[in-house]
C-alpha positions as CSV (number, residue, x, y, z in Angstrom):
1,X,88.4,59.2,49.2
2,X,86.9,62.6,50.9
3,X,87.7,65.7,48.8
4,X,90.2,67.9,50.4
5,X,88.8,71.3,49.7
6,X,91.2,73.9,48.3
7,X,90.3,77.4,50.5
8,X,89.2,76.5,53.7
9,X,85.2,76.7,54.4
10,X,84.1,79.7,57.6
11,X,83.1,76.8,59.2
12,X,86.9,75.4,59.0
13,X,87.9,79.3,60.3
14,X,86.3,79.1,63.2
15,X,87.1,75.8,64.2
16,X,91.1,76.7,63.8
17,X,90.0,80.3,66.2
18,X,88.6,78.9,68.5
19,X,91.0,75.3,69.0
20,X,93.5,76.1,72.1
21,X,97.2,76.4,70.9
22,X,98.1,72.8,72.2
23,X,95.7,71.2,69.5
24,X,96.8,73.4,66.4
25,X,98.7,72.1,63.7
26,X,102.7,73.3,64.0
27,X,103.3,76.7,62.2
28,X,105.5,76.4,59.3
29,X,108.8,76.1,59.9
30,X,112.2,76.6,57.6
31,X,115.1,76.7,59.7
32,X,118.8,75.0,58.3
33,X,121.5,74.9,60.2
34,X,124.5,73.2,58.2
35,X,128.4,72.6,59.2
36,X,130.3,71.6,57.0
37,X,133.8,72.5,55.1
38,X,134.0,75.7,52.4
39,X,134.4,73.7,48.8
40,X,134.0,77.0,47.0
41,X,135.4,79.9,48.5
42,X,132.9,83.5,48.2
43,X,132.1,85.0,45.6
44,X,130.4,88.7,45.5
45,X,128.1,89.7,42.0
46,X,126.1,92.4,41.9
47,X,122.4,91.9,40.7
48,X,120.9,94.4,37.9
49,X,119.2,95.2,40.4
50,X,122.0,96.9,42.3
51,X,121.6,94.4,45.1
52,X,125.2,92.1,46.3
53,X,124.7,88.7,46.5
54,X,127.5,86.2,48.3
55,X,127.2,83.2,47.1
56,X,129.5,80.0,48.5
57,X,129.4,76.2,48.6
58,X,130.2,73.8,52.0
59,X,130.1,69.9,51.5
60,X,128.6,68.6,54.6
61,X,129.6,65.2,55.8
62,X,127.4,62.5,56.0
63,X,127.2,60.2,58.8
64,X,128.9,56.4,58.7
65,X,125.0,55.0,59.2
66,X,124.0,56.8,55.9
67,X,127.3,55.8,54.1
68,X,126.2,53.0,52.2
69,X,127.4,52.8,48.1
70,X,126.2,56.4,47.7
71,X,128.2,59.8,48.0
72,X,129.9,60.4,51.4
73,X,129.3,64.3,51.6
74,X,125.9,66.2,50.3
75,X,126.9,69.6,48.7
76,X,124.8,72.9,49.3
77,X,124.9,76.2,48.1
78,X,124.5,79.0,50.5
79,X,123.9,82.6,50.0
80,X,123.7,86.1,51.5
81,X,122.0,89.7,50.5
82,X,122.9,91.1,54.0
83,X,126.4,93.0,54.0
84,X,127.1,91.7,57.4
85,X,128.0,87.9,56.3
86,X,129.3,89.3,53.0
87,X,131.9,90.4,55.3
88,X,131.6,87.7,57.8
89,X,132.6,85.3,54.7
90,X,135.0,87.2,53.0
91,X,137.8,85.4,54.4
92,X,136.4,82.0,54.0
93,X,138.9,79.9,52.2
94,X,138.6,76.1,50.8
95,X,138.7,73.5,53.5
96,X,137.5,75.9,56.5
97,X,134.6,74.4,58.5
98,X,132.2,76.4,58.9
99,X,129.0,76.6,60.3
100,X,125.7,77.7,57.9
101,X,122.3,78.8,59.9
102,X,119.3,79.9,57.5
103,X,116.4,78.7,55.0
104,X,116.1,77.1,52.0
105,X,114.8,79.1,49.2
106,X,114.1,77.7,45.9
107,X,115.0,80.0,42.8
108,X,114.3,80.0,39.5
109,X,117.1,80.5,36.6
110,X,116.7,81.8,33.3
111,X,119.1,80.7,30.7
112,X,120.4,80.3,27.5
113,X,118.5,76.4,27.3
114,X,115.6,77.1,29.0
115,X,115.1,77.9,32.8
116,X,116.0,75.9,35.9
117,X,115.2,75.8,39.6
118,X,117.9,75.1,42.5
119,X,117.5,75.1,46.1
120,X,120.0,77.4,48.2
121,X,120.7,78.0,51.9
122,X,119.7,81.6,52.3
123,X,122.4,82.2,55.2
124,X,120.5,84.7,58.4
125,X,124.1,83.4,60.8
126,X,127.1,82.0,59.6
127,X,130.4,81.3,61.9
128,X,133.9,79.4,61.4
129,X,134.5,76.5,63.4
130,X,138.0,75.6,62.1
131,X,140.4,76.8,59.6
132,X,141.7,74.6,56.6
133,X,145.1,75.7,58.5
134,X,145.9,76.7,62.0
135,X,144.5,80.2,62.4
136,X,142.0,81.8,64.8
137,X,137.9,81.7,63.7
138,X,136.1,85.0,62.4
139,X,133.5,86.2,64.5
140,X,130.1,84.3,64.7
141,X,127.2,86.6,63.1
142,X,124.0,85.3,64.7
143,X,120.5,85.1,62.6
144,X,119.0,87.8,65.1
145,X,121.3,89.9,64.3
146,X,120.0,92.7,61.2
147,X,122.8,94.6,59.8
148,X,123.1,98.4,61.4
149,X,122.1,97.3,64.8
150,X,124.3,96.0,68.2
């Protein structure tokens, strides 16, 4: 089995320079877009660190192919910093479908029994497809979109 060497050699450099785009390895890529319907309705904490942090859950369908004997509906977390889907979410209630854009971020948890890791949705767009009731959807707030500009 050839050794896979753990910093690429100068040699390795220039090889990856001087290849044309069409023969270089995809850049890294951690894009998520989920729609799904709000199971836990938004909740706001503020961090010691004086930072707000939204945090909701959606359970997102899965399709018949997949249904075999296990769960019909994967769960995921999603959550915000940005003050733009903190209000984009506010109204979010259990049972709206919604519609989740972002990355997954993997954090770590200290607690009272030792630490844990979860994976989130880190939401950069969020947008309501449908309300639990009849009502009209919230605006869309698109991942381009940084808070404080048009």
């Amino acid at each position: 089995m050839p050794r896979i060497p753990s910093v690429p050699s100068a040699a390795t450099a220039r090889a990856a320079v001087n290849t044309p785009p069409a023969r270089r390895a995809p850049a890294h890529r951690n894009e998520v877009v989920l729609a799904g319907r709000v199971t836990a309705e938004p909740s706001v904490r503020e961090l010691p660190s004086g930072e707000h942090l939204v945090s909701w859950r959606i359970s997102v369908a899965r399709p018949p192919s997949d249904l075999r004997r296990g769960p019909q509906a994967d769960p995921f977390t999603c959550v915000s910093f940005r003050p733009d889907i903190r209000e984009a979410v506010r109204g979010w209630r259990i049972g709206d479908l919604v519609q989740v854009s972002g990355a997954l971020r993997r954090r770590y948890r200290r607690a009272a029994r030792g630490g844990g890791g979860t994976v989130e949705v880190e939401a950069t767009g969020v947008r309501t497809i449908g309300t639990g009731e009849e009502g009209t959807a919230a605006p869309e707030v698109r991942p381009d979109a940084r808070p404080g500009t048009p």
